[in-house]
Wavefront OBJ file of the C-alpha trace (Angstrom):
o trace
v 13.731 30.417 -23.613
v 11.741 27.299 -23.474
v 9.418 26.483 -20.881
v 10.348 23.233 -18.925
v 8.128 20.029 -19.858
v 5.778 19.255 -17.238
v 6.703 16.366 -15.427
v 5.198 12.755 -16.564
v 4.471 10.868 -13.577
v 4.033 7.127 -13.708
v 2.035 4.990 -10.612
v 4.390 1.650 -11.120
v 2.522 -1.773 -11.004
v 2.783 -4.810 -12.210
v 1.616 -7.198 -15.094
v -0.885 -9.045 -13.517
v -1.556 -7.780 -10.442
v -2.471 -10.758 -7.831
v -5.431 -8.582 -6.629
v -7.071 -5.582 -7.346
v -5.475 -2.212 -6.386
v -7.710 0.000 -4.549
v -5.720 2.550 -4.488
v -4.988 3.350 -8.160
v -8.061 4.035 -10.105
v -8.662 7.264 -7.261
v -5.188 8.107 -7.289
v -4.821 8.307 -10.702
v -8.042 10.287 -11.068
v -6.811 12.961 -8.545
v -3.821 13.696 -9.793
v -5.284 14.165 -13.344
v -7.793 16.651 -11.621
v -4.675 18.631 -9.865
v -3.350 19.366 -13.689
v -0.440 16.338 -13.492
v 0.439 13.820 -16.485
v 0.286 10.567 -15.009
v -0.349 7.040 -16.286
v -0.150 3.792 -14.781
v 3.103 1.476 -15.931
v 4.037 -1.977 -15.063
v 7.531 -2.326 -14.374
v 8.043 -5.497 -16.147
v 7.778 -3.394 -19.475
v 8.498 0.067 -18.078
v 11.678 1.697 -19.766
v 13.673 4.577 -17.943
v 12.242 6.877 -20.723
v 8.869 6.760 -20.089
v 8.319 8.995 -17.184
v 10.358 11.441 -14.797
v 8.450 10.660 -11.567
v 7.981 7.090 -10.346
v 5.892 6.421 -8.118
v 6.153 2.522 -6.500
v 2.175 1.765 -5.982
v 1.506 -1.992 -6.835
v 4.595 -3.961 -7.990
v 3.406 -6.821 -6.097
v 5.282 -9.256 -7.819
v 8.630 -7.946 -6.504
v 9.658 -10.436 -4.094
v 8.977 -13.004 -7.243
v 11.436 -11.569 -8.852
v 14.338 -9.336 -6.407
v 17.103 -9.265 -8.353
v 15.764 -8.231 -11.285
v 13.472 -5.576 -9.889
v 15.864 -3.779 -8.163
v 18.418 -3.323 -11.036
v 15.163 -1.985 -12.888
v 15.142 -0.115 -9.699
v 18.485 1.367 -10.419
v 17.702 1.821 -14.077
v 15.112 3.973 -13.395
v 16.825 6.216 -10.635
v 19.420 6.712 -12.709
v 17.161 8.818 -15.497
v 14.256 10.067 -13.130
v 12.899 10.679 -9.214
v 11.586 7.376 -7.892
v 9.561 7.457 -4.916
v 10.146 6.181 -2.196
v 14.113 6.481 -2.900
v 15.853 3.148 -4.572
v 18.256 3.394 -1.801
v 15.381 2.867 0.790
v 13.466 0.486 -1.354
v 16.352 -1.955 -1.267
v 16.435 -1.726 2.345
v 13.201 -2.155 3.170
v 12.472 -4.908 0.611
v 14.531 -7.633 2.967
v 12.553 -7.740 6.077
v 15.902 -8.242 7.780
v 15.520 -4.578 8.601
v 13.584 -5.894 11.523
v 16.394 -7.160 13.708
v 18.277 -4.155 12.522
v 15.611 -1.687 13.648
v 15.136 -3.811 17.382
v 18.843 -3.418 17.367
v 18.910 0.351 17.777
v 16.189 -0.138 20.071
v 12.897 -0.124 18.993
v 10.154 -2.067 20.214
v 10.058 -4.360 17.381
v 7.707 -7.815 17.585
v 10.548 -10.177 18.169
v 12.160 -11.765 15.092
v 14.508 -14.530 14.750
v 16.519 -14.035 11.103
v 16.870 -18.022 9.162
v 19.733 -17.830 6.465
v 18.724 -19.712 3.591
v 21.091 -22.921 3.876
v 20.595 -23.174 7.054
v 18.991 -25.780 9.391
v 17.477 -24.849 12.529
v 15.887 -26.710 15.571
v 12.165 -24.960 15.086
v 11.332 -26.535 18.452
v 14.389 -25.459 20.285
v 13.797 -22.128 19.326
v 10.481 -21.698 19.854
v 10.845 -23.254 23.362
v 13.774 -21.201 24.083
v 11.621 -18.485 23.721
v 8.255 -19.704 25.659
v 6.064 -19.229 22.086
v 3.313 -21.549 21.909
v 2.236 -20.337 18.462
v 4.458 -18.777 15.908
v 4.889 -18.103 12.215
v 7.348 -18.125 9.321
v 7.363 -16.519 6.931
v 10.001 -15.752 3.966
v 11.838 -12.282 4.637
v 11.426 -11.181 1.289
v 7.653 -11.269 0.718
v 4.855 -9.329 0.254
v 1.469 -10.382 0.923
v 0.689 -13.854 2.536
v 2.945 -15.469 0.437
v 4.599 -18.831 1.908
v 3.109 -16.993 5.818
v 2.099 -20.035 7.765
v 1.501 -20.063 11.914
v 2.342 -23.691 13.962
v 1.196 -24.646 17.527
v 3.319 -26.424 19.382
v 1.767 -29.853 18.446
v 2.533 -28.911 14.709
v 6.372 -28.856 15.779
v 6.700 -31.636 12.988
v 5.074 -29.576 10.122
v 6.727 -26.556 11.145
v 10.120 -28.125 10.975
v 9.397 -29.543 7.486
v 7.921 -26.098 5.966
v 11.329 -24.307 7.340
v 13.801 -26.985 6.087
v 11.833 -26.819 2.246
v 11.736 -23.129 2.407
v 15.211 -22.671 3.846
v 16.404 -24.352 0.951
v 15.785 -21.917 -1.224
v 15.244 -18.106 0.661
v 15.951 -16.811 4.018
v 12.816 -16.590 6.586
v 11.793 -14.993 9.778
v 10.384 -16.843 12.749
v 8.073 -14.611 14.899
v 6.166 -15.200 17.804
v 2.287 -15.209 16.962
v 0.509 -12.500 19.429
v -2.766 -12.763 20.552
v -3.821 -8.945 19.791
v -3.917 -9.687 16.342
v -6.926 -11.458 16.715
v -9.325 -9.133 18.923
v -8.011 -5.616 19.160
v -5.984 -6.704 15.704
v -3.359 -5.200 13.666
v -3.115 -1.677 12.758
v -1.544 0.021 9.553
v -0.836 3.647 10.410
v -0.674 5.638 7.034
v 1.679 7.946 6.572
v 2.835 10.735 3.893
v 5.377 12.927 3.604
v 6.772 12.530 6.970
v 2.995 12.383 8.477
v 0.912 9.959 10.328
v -2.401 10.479 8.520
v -4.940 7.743 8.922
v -4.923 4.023 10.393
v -7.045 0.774 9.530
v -7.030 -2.568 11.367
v -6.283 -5.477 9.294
v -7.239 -9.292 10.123
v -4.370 -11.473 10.059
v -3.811 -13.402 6.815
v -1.806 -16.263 5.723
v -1.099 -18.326 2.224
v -3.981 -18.028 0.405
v -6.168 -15.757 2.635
v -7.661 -12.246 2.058
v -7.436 -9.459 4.075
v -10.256 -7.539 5.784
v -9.435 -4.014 6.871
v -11.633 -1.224 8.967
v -10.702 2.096 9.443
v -9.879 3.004 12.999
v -8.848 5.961 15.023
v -5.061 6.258 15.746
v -3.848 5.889 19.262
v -1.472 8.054 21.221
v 0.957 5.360 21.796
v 0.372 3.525 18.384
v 0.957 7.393 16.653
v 4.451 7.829 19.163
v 5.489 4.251 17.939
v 5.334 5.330 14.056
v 6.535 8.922 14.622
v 9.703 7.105 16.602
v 9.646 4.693 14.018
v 10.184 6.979 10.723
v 12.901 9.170 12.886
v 14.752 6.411 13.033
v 14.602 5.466 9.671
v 15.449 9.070 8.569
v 18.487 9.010 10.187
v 19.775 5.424 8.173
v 22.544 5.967 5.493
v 20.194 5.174 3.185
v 17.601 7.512 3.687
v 16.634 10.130 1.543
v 17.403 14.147 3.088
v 13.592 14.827 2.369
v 10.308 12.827 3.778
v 9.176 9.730 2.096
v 6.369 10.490 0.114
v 4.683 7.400 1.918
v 5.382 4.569 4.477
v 3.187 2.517 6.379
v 4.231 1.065 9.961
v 2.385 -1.933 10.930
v 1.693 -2.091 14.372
v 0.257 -5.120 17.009
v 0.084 -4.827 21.015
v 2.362 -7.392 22.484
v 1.685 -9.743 25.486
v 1.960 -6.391 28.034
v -0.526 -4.286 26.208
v 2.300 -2.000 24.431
v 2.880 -1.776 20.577
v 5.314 -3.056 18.559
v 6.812 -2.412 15.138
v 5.219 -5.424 12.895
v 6.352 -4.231 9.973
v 7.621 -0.845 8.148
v 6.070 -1.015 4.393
v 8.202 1.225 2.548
v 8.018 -0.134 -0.970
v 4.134 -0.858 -1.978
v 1.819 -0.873 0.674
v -1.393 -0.515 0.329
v -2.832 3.351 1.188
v -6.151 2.409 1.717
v -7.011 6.320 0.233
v -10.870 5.468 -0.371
v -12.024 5.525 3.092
v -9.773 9.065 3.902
v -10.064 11.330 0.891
v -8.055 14.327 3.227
v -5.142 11.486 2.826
v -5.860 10.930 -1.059
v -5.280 14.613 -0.987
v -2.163 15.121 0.608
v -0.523 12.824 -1.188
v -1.373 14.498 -4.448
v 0.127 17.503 -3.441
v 3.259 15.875 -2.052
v 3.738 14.222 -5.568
v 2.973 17.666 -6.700
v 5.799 19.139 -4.860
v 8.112 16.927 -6.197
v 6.977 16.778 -9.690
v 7.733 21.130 -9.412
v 11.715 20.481 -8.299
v 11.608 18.045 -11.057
v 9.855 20.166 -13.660
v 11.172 23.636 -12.204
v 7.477 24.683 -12.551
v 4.590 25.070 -10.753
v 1.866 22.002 -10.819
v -1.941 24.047 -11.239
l 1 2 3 4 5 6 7 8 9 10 11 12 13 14 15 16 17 18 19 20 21 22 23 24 25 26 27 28 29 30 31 32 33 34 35 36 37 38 39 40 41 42 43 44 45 46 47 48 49 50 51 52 53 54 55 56 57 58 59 60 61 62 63 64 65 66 67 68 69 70 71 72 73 74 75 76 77 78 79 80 81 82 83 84 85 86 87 88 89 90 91 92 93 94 95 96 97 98 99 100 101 102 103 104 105 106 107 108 109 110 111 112 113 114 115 116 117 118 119 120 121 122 123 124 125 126 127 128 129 130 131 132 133 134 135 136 137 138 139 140 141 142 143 144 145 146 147 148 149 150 151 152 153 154 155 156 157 158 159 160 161 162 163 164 165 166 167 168 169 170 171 172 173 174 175 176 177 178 179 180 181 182 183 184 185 186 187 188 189 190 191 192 193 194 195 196 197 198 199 200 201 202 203 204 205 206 207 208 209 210 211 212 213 214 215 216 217 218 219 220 221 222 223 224 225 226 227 228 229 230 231 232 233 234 235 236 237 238 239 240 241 242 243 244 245 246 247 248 249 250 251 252 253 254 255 256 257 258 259 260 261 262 263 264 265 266 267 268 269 270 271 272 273 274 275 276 277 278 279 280 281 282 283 284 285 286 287 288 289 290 291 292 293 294 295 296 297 298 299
């Protein structure tokens, strides 16, 4: 009998990536050194065929381009694993999720959903609401694209960014907290079903970069993403095994207490250089599922 072919596994990206992926070139690396066959593919050009095991790492021209990326999402799924789960990538690409996730009660930084086509009073609702800076932002996005924060005496700007971008794409109106400029925003890492590491990012809008620095994880921060991925285990769309990775997104609101920012389930940044032990473990869970593709063991 035939032994199975090892399993080709294939770090998705883009064509031109908008910045450099830190992530990838020490990725890749390891799982060459634990005895895998991986390459890097943009999904642009990627074809079903070409790998078994796809792993989403830097598409980050997805929200460019929705439609189309998801039915390659599909496409792929169809003929190989892809990781994290089309079902969940779909999801989690429409930052809707967030006023689905504060409806089953988590303590999400409030969100007010815009349909595109529609035509809002900016000023009512902010004022409705007691927010004396905010942002919007479109709520499929990745990045700082179109993310711009208003004062209260930019009520006129604010209204004329929302009516353009309305126009053409939904967007979310959120208050803008404080905490995100001293204590500042913190990505906890996690992998397979594990909160491994956290950085704090600066905030960043259109056209900005983002500075991060690795930070220790607090008890109520880690409680907030364990909550956070329990709930999103138990969605109909969730796979019956771990995600190989997700990153929750946390800031402290006006009381002091976190709240889900955002739940980066398609491409987030890993930040693995600064916590090899995290570089590791998600080798092995790739490993893992590379063996119940391959129905042998990875060296």
């Amino acid at each position: 009998m035939p032994m199975p072919s090892p399993c080709r596994v294939a770090l998705v990206t883009c064509l031109e990536l908008p910045e450099v992926d830190d992530d990838q070139a020490p990725l890749l690396a390891a799982l060459h050194n634990a005895g895998l066959s991986a390459q890097v593919l943009a999904w642009e050009t990627a074809a079903p065929a070409d790998a078994d095991l796809w792993i989403l790492r830097s598409p980050w021209n997805y929200h460019l381009h929705h439609t189309q990326f998801l039915s390659w999402l599909d496409s792929v799924a169809a003929a190989g694993q892809l990781c994290n789960p089309a079902s969940i990538v779909r999801w989690n690409s429409d930052k809707a999720y967030l006023v689905e996730l504060a409806e089953q009660g988590l303590p999400v930084a409030p969100t007010v959903l815009l349909p595109q086509g529609s035509a809002p009073d900016v000023h009512a609702l902010v004022t409705a609401r007691g927010w004396t800076r905010w942002v919007l932002k479109p709520s499929i996005s990745l990045g700082s694209f179109m993310t711009e924060r208003f004062t209260l005496d930019q009520v006129l700007q604010a209204q004329e960014f929302a009516d353009t971008a309305l126009a053409g794409r939904a967007m979310l109106l959120q208050p803008y907290l404080s905490a995100v400029e001293d204590y500042g925003e913190r990505s906890l890492v996690c992998i397979g079903g594990q909160v491994c590491h956290a950085v704090r990012k600066s905030p960043r809008f259109s056209g900005g970069h983002e500075a991060v620095t690795p930070v220790a994880i607090a008890d109520d921060e880690r409680a907030l993403a364990e909550r956070v991925l329990q709930t999103v285990a138990k969605l109909p769309c969730a796979p019956p095994i771990p995600l190989l990775y997700a990153r929750v997104d946390t800031v402290r609101g006006e009381d002091g207490k976190p709240l889900l920012m955002e739940l980066e389930l398609v491409e987030p940044s890993l930040f693995l250089l600064a916590h090899p032990a995290s570089l590791q473990r998600l080798v092995q869970e790739v490993a893992l599922r590379a063996q119940r593709w391959s129905g042998r063991p990875v060296r």
